[in-house]
N, C-alpha and C positions, 0 to 999 in steps of 0.2 A: 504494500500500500504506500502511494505516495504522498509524504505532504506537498500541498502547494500552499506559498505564503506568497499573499497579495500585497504588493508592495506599493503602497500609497505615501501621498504626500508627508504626512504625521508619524511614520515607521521610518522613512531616508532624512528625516529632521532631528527625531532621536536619536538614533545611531551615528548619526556624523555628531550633534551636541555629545555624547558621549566618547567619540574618537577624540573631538578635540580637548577634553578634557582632559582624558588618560594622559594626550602628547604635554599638555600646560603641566599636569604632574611631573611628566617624568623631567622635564624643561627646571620646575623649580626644585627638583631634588638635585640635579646636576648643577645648579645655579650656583644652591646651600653649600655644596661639598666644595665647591671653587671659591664661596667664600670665605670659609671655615678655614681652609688651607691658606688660602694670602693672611689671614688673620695669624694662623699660626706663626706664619714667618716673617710679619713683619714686626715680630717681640724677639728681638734677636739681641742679647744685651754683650758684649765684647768688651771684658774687661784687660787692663794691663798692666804691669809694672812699672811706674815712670822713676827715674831718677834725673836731679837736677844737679848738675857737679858744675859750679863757680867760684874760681880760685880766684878770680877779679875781686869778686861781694864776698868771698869768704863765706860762700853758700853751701849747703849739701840739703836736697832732701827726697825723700822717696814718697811717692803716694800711690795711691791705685785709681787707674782712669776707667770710665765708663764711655767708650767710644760706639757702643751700640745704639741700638733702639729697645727702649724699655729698662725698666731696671734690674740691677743683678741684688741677688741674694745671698749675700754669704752663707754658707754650709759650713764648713771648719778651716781652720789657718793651720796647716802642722808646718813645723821647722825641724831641718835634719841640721846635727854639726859633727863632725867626728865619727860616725857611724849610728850615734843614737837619735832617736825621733823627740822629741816634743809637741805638745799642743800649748799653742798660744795662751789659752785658759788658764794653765799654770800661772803664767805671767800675767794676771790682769789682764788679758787682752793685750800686753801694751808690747811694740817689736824693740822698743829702744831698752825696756826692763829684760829682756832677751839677752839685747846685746853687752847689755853691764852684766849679765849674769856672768857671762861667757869669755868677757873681756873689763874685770875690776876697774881699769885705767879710766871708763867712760864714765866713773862715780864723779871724774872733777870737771865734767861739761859744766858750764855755767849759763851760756847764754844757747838754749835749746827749745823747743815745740815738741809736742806728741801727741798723739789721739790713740784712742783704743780702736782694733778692728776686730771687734765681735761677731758671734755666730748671730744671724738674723738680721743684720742689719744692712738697709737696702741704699747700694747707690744709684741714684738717677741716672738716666742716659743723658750722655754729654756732658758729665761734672767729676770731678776731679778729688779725692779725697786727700788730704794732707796727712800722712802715716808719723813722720816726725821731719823735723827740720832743724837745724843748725845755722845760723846766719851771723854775720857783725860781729864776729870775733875767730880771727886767722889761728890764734891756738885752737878754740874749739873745732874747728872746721878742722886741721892738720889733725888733729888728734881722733874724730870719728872716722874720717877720712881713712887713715894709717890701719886703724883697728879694724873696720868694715873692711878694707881689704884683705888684712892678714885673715879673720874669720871667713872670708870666701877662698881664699885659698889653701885652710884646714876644711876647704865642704861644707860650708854654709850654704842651705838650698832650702826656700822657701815654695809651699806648695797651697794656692787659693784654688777651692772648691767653692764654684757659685751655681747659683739657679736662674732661670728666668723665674717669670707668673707662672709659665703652663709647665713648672716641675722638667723642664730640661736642664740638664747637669754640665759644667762645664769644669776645667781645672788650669790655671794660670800657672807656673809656676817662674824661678827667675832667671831659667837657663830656657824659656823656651820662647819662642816668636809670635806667639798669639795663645788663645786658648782652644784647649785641646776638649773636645765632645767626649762626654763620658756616658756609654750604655744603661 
């Protein structure tokens, strides 16, 4: 037995309203996922190591730059010296409490800056964190200067773990040329 279906005006009006429906679905599901993905990537935060070394101003100082887009998030700071590890946490947070620890002689800076660089704490994109500095006094400058060297050359290596928002992981450290994507 055959069917036949009568094909009227009100039945080829339905069915195309229904085609082109299904096609606008699948149009804004491909739309979504193209947005979702530029969204992704354009929260890409690229931090770095800066050091500023001026024997002119009798300047030294190190900070971490935020050259991305979006902000990074600190995850942990470890410090290797000599073969053993550290977490900054030990130290107050602080890299210059670090560096006395490690090298007594930088108990007689006088004229210095510091900041703490703690777990959790977010730099912006395109700004610039001041880690410690040294300025307007040629001893103190000679004197961080001399020590910061001798400590990199017993193996001082410093290792930043940061995040973007959307939980991707990244790790800076002071021997490398950007940062490195972490699985």
């Amino acid at each position: 037995m055959k069917i036949k279906i009568k094909w009227n005006p009100e039945k080829l009006l339905g069915i195309s309203a229904m085609t082109i429906s299904f096609i606008t679905l699948l149009i804004f599901i491909y739309q979504t996922n193209l947005m979702s993905r530029q969204n992704y990537l354009s929260i890409l935060p690229y931090l770095s190591l800066s050091t500023s070394d001026s024997p002119v101003d009798s300047r030294f100082s190190l900070s971490v730059e935020n050259h991305g887009v979006g902000p990074a998030i600190i995850e942990s700071i470890s410090i290797k010296h000599e073969g053993e590890d550290f977490d900054l946490a030990d130290f107050n947070n602080e890299i210059l409490t670090f560096l006395k620890s490690k090298a007594p002689e930088l108990d007689s800076l006088k004229v210095f800056s510091f900041s703490t660089l703690e777990r959790g704490m977010a730099i912006p994109a395109n700004e610039s964190y001041n880690v410690f500095e040294v300025k307007n006094s040629k001893e103190d400058y000679l004197l961080l200067r001399n020590n910061l060297n001798n400590l990199l050359e017993d193996g001082l290596y410093f290792e930043i773990v940061y995040k973007s928002i959307q939980n991707e992981y990244w790790m800076i450290t002071n021997d490398t040329q950007g940062p490195k994507k972490l699985d």
